[in-house]
N, C-alpha and C positions, 0 to 999 in steps of 0.2 A: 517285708515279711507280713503273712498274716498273723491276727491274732481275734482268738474269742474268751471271754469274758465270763465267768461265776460272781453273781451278788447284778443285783439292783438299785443301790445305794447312791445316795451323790457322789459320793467318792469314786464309783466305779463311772457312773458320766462323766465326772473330774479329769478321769485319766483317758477315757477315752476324746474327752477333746480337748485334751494334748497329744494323742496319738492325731488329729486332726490337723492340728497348728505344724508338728514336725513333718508329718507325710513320712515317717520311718514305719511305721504302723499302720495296718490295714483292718479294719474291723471285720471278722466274715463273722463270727457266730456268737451268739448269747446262752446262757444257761438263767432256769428259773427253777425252782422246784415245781409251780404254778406256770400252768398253759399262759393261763391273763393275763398273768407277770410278764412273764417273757415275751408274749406279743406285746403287750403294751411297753416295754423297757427296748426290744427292737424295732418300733415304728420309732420312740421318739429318737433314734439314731439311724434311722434307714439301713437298717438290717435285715435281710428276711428269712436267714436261717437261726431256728432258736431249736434249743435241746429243752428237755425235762429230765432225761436223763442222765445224768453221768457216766457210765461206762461207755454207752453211745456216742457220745461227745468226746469221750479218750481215745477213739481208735478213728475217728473221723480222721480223712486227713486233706480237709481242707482247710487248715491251719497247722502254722507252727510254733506260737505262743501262744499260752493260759496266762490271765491276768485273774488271780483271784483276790476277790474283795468278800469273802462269807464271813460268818461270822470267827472269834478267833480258833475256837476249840475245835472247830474244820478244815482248817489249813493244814494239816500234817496229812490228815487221810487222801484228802480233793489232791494235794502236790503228789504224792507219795503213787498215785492211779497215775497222774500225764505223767508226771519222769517217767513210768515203767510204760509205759507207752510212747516213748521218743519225744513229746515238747518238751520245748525250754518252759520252766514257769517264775512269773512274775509276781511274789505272793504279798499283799500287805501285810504293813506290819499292826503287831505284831506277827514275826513270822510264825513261829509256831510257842507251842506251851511253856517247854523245858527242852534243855538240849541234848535229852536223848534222844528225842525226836529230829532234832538237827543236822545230828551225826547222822543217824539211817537215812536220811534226804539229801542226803549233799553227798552220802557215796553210794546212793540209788542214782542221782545225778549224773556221776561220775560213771557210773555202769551203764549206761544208758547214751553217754555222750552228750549230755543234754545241759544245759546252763539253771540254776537255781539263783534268786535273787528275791532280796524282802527290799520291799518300794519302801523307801524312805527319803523323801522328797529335799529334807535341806540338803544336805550334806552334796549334794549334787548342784548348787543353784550357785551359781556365780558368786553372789555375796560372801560363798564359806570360803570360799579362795580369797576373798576379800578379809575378811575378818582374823585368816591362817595369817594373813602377809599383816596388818594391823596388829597385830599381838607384837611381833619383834620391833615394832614401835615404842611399847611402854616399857619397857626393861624387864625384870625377873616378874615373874608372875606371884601373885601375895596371896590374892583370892578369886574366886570365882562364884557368881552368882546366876541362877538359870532358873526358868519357871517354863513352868505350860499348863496353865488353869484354865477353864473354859468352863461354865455351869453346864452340863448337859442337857437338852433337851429331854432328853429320859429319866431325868432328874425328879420332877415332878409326880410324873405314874409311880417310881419308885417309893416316893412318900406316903403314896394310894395304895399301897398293898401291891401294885403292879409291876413287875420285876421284868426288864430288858434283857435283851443279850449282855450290852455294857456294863452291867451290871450285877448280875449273874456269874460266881465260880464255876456253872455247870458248863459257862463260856468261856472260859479261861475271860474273864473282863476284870475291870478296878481301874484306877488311875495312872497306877504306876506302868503297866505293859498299855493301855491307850495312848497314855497322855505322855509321860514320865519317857518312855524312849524317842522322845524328839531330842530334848537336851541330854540325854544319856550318849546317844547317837554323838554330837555333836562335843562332846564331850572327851569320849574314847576315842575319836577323829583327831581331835586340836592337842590333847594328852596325852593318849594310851591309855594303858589298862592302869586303874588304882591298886595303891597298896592295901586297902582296905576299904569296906565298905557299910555303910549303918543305916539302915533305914528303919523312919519311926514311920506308922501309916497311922490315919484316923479310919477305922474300922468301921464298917457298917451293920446293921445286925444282922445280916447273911454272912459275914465274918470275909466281904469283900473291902477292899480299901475305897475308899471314895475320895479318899486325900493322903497326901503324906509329903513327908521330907529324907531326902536323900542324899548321904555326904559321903562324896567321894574322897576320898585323901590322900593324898600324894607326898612323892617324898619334901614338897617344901612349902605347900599350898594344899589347901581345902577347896572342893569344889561341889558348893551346895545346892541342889535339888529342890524346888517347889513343884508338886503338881498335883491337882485337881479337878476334879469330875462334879462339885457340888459346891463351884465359887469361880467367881473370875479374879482376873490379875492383869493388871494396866502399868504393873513398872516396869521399868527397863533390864532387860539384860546385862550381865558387867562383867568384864575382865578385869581384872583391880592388878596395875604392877608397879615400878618402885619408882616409873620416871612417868607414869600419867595409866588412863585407861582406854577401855573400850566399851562404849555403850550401842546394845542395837534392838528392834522393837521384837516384836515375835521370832521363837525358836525357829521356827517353821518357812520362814522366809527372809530373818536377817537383816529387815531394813523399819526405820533407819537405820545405817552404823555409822556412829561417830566416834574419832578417838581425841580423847583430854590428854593436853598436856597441863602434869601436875603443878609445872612451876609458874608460868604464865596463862592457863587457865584460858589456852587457846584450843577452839575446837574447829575441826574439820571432818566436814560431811565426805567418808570415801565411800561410798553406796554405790553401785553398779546397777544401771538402770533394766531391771528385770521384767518377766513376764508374769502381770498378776497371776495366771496358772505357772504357778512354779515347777508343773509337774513334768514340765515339756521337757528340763533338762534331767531330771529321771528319763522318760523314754529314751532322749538321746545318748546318756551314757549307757543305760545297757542294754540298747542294742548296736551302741557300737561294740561290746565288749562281744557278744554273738556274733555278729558279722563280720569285726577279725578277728575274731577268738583269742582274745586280748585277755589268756588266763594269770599274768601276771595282778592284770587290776581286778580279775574276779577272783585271785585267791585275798588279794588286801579286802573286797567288800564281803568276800565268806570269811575272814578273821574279825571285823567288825560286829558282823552278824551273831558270831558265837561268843564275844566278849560282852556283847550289850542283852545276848541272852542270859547269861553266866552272873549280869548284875543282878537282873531283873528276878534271877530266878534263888542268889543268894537274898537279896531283899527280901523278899517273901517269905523262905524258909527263916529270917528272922523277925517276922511277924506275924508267924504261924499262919497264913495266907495259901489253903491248899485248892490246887483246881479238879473238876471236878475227872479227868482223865488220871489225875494223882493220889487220888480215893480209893 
């Protein structure tokens, strides 16, 4: 299949060379708001059709996925054009703002015939399969512990009076929908949905989150949240259970994973030898899920989708955390 691309970002070269590595994916076109952009973001991938505009780009039909990577408070509108124009679209996450935006996208989707999906890169990578089967290892589960802190590069202008998208409610940004749905992700995957949920954020003076913690609770276990847009974080990951645990390094790619047993204090490395682009098996699940229209597993990744929205979006209302499409 083809596919072309909104945003400029590393992320969005990220994924296009994984679409390179699998060969499932075809690059035909680019979007740029800026001419210069877009020439310059399709020479450095040997493309040479680029758009400026969007509606021109929606009714194009030399493609048949959109991969968008814009910023977050764009993804409803940018998805919401290709469904009603027949492509499948591919939207980072986060997917969109709040999930009322979710429901009219997934059954524009569905009116359309067309496949909707938020790229979320672990939850796909061999390792989580690794670490699902590593859990019934340690016994009953006790606790849970997850981070995903990163200091942002934008970080800095911020403290300059200089205000980013990331950064920005006027972008639906903060830590918790950046950073926070990797282990949230990963979390409602190996869990389910929590019984409850509490989230404490450190606030910034635009009254965006730039940090916070987040406790999922479940009927016999806690499972706690770090994440951060204005610090890093180098411990481990942990599955805490009654007969040993599971330790593994980044949310986002799951390795190392080791599991402890608690009594002999014997460890073993079960890590499945991945592709530092983790993103390649994101492309391959869903476009196998399009190609056989494998809507069993895309109704389980649109139940995910709307339960890690559904966190993300009770967190915030309990932190008074509004964006700027919810103004």
């Amino acid at each position: 299949m083809r596919f072309a691309t909104i945003g400029t970002s590393w992320i969005c070269s990220t994924f296009i060379e994984a679409t390179n590595v699998t060969r499932r994916l075809t690059l035909a076109a680019v979007y740029s708001r800026k001419q210069e952009t877009a020439e310059a973001f399709a020479r450095k991938h040997q493309v040479t059709r680029i758009f400026t505009d969007l509606t021109d780009m929606a009714t194009c039909s030399d493609f048949e996925v959109v991969y968008i990577a814009s910023p977050n408070s764009c993804h409803f509108e940018q998805a919401m054009l290709f469904l009603q124009n027949g492509k499948h679209v591919i939207c980072e996450k986060p997917i969109f703002s709040n999930s009322k935006e979710l429901e009219i996208a997934f059954a524009t989707a569905k009116e359309n015939n067309v496949y909707l999906f938020e790229a979320i890169r672990n939850i796909h990578d061999p390792n989580f399969a690794t670490l699902g089967q590593s859990i019934k290892q340690i016994g009953t589960v006790q606790n849970v512990l997850l981070h995903c802190c990163q200091y942002s590069s934008k970080y800095d202008a911020f403290l300059q009076g200089n205000i980013k998208n990331s950064f920005n409610p006027t972008f639906s940004g903060g830590a918790l929908v950046d950073l926070g749905v990797y282990p949230i992700f990963a979390a409602t995957s190996l869990f389910g949905a929590p019984e409850s949920i509490t989230y404490v954020a450190q606030k910034l003076h635009n009254g965006i989150d730039g940090a916070g913690t987040l406790v999922l609770q479940y009927d016999h276990f806690n499972c706690t949240i770090l994440c951060s847009k204005i610090s890093d974080g180098s411990v481990q990951n942990e599955i805490q259970g009654s007969h040993g645990s599971v330790q593994f390094g980044a949310v986002y790619n799951l390795a190392p994973l080791t599991v402890i047993d608690r009594l002999s204090g014997a460890k073993e490395n079960v890590a499945t030898i991945s592709c530092e682009n983790n993103m390649i098996y994101e492309v391959e699940a869903l476009t196998d899920v399009i190609e056989k229209k494998d809507d069993l597993r895309y109704q389980e990744l649109r139940e995910l989708s709307q339960e890690v929205l559904r966190i993300t979006e009770t967190a915030r209302a309990q932190a008074g955390i509004l964006f700027g499409c919810e103004q």
